[in-house]
C-alpha positions in Angstrom: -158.1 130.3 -130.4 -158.9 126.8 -128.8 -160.9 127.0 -125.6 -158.8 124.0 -124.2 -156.4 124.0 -121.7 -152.8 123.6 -122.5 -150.3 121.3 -121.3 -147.4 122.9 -121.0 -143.8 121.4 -120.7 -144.1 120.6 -117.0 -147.4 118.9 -117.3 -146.2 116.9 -120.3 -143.2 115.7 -118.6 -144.6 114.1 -116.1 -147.8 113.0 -118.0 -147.2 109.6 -118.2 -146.3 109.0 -114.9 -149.0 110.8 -113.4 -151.6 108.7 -115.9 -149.7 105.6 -115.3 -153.3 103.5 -114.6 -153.9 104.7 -118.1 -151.1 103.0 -119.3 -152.1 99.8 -117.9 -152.7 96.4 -120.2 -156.2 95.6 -118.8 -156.8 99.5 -119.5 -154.9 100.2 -122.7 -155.4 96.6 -124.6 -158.8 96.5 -124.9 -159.2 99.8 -126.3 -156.0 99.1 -129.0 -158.2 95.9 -130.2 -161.0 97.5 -130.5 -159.6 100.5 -132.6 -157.5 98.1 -134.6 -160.6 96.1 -135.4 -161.8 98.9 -136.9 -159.7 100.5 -138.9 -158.7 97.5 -141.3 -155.8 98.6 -143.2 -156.1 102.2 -142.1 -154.9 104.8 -142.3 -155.3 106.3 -138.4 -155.6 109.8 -137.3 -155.8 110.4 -134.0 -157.2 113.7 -132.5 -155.8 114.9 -129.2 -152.7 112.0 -129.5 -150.8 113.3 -126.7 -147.7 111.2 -125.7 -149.0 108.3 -128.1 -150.3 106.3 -125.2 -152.9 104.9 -127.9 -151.3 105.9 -131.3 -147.5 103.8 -130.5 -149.4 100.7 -129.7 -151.6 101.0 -132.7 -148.1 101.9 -134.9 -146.6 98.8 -133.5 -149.4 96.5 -135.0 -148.5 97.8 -138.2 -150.9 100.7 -138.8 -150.2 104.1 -140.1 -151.2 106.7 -137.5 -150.9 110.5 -137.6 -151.8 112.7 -134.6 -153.3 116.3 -134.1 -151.9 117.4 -131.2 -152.7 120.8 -129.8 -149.8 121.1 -126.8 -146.2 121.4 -128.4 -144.8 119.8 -125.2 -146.9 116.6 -125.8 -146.1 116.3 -129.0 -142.4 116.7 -128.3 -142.3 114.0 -125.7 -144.6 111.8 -128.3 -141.3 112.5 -130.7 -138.8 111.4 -128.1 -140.8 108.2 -127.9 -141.3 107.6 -131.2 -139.2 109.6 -133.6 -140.9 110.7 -136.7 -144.2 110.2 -135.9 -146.3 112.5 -138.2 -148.2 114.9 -135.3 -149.4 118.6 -136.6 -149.7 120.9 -134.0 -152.9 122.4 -133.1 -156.6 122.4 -132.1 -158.5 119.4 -133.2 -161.7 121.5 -134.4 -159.4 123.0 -137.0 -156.0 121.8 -137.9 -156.1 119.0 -140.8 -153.7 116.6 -142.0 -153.7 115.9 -145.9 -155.0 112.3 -146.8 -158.1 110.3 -146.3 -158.6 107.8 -142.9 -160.5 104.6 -142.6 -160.5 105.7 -139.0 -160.7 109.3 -136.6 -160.9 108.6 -133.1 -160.8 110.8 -130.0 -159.9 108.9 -126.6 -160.1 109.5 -122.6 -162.9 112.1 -122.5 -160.7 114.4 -124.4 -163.3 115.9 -126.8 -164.8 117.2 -123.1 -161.3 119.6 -123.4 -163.1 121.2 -126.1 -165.2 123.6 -124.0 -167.5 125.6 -126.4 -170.5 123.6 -128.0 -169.9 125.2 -131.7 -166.2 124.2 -130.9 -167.4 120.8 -130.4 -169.2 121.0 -133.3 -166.1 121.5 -135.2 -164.4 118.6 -134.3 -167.1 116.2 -135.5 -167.0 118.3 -138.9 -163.0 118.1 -139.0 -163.5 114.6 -137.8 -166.1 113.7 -140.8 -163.5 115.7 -143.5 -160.6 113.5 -142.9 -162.5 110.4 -143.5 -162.4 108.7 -146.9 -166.3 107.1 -147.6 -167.2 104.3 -145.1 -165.0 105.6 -142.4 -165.7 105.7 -139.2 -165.2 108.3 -136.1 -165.0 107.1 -132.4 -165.5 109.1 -129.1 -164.6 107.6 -125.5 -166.3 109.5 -123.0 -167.9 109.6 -119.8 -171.7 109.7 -118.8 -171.9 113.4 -117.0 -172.3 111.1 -113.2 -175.4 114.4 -112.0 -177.5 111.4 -111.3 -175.3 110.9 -108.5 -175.6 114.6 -106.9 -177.7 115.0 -103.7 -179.3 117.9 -102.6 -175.9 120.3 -101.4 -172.6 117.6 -102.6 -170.7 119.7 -105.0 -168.6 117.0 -105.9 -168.8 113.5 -107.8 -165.5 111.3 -107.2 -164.5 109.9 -110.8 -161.0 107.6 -109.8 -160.3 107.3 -106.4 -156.6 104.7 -106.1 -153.3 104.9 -104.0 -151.8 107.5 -105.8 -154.9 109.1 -107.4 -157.9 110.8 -106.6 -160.4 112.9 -108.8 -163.2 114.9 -108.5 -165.6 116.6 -110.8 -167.5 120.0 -110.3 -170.3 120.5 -112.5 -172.4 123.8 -113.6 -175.7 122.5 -114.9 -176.4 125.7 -116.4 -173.5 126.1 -119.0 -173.0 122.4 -118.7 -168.9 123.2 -117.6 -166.9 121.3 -115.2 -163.9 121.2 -113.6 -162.1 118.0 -113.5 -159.6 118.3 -109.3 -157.2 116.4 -109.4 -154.9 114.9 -106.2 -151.8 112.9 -106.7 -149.6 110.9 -103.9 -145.9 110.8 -104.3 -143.5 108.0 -103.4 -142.3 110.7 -100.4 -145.9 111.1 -98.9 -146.3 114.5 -100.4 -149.8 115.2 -102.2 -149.9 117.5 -105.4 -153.1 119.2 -106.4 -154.1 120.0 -110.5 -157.2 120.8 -112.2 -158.6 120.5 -115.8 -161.4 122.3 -117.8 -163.9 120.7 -119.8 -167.5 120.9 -121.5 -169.9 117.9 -121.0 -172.0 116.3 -123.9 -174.6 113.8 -123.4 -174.4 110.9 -125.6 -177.7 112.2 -127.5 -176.2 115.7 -128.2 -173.1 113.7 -129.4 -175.0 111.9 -132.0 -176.7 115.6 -133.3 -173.4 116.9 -133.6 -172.5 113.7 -135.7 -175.3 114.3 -137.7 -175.0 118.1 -138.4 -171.4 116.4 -139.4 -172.7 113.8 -142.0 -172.6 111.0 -140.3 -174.9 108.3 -138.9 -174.6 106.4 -135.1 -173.1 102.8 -136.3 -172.2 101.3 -132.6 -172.5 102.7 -128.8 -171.0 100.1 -126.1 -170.3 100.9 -122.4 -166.7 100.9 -123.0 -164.0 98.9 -125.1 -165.2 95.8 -124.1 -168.1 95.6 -125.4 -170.5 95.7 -122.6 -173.9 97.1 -123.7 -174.5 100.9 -123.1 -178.1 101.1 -120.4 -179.7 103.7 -118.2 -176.6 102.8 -115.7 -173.9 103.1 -118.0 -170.7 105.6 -116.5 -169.5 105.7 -119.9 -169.7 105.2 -124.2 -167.8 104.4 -126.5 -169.5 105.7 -129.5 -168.9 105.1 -133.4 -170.5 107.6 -136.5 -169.6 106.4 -140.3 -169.3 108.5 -143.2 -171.9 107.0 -145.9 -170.3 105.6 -148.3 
C-alpha cells in the first residue's frame, strides 16, 4: 500500500487548471530542455507522470516516454490528452515497466508524496532498476524552507499569486508536512485543499542514491542552471548508473 495521497477523479479534473502557473513556458520550458538534454535518444520513464504536463512536451520532441502513474484518474485524463500513451498504474517505489531508460526522472517535489523514508528508499531502487548502464535519475525538489521559521510561526508560505496561495506545516520530528492549499475562482469564491508529504534533505537524497547504486553526477538550483548554495529554495538533482 503506497503511503501517498491519491487523486481522485475530482482532483484530476480540475488538475490542470488549478496548476495552470505549472503549465506556464518560462516554467515548463526550461525544465523540458533540460530533461531532453539528457536523455539523448532515450528512452524516458517518468515516475509520478500525472496529466503529462512534462511527459507530452518531451513526446512531442520526438522522445519515447512511458509513465508510472499511481492515481487512475490522472492517468485517464493523461489518455484523453494523449491517446495511447504507455502509463502503468501504481506506486512509483514498486510498479515497473519492462525495458531499459537512458533517463528516470521525478518532477515538482513529487517524490516528497512518498511519505515513508524506506518508501523513499524504494523509489531510488526502482528508479536505478529501470536504467540501462550510464543512465541517469533526476529529482526536482524543494529545500525544506525551517530556516525561515521563528520562534511560534507554524507556517512557511511556498507560492503566494492571484489565484494561488500555499502554505507548508512542518513536524521536525518525523520530518512530515502538510502542504494548505487556497485557490481563487473567477466568481470570488476561495477553495481550500491539502496535500501530504515527507521531506528529504538534498544529502539524505544522495544516501538513498547511493544505497541505490548510483553516484551524485549534477545538483543546480533549479532547471536553469543556477548553482545550488547555502540559500538555495530548491535542487534539481542528477545520480547515474555506472556504466
Amino acid at each position: 500500500m503506497s503511503s501517498s495521497d491519491y487523486w481522485d477523479a475530482e482532483s484530476a479534473a480540475s488538475y490542470d487548471d488549478s496548476s495552470a502557473f505549472m503549465f506556464a513556458p518560462e516554467v515548463l520550458d526550461p525544465a523540458v530542455d533540460f530533461l531532453a538534454g539528457l536523455a539523448g535518444d532515450g528512452p524516458v520513464l517518468e515516475l509520478a507522470v500525472g496529466t503529462g504536463r512534462v511527459a507530452i512536451p518531451l513526446l512531442d520532441r520526438g522522445l519515447a516516454v512511458r509513465g508510472i502513474e499511481l492515481s487512475q484518474p490522472m492517468a485517464d485524463r493523461l489518455l484523453e490528452k494523449r491517446p495511447g500513451f504507455e502509463v502503468a498504474v501504481g506506486d512509483m517505489a514498486t510498479t515497473t515497466v519492462p525495458g531499459e531508460f537512458s533517463l528516470v526522472y521525478v518532477v515538482w517535489n513529487s517524490i516528497g508524496n512518498v511519505r515513508t523514508q524506506a518508501e523513499q528508499v524504494a523509489v531510488f531502487r526502482n528508479a536505478a532498476a529501470h536504467l540501462a548502464p550510464g543512465g541517469r535519475f533526476v529529482v526536482e525538489l524543494w529545500v525544506p524552507g525551517i530556516r525561515r521559521f521563528p520562534p511560534g510561526q507554524e507556517a512557511v508560505p511556498f507560492h503566494v499569486g492571484r489565484h494561488h496561495a500555499g502554505f507548508d506545516t512542518y513536524d521536525m520530528t518525523t520530518q512530515q508536512g502538510t502542504s494548505h492549499h487556497y485557490h481563487r475562482h473567477d466568481d470570488g469564491s476561495v477553495t481550500y485543499g491539502a496535500s501530504n508529504f515527507r521531506y528529504i534533505w538534498p544529502a539524505e537524497c544522495d544516501l538513498m542514491a547511493q544505497l541505490a547504486g548510483m553516484d551524485l553526477e549534477q545538483r543546480v538550483a533549479d532547471w536553469h542552471g543556477a548553482p545550488f548554495t547555502n540559500d538555495s529554495e530548491s535542487h534539481v538533482s542528477v545520480w547515474r548508473t555506472p556504466l
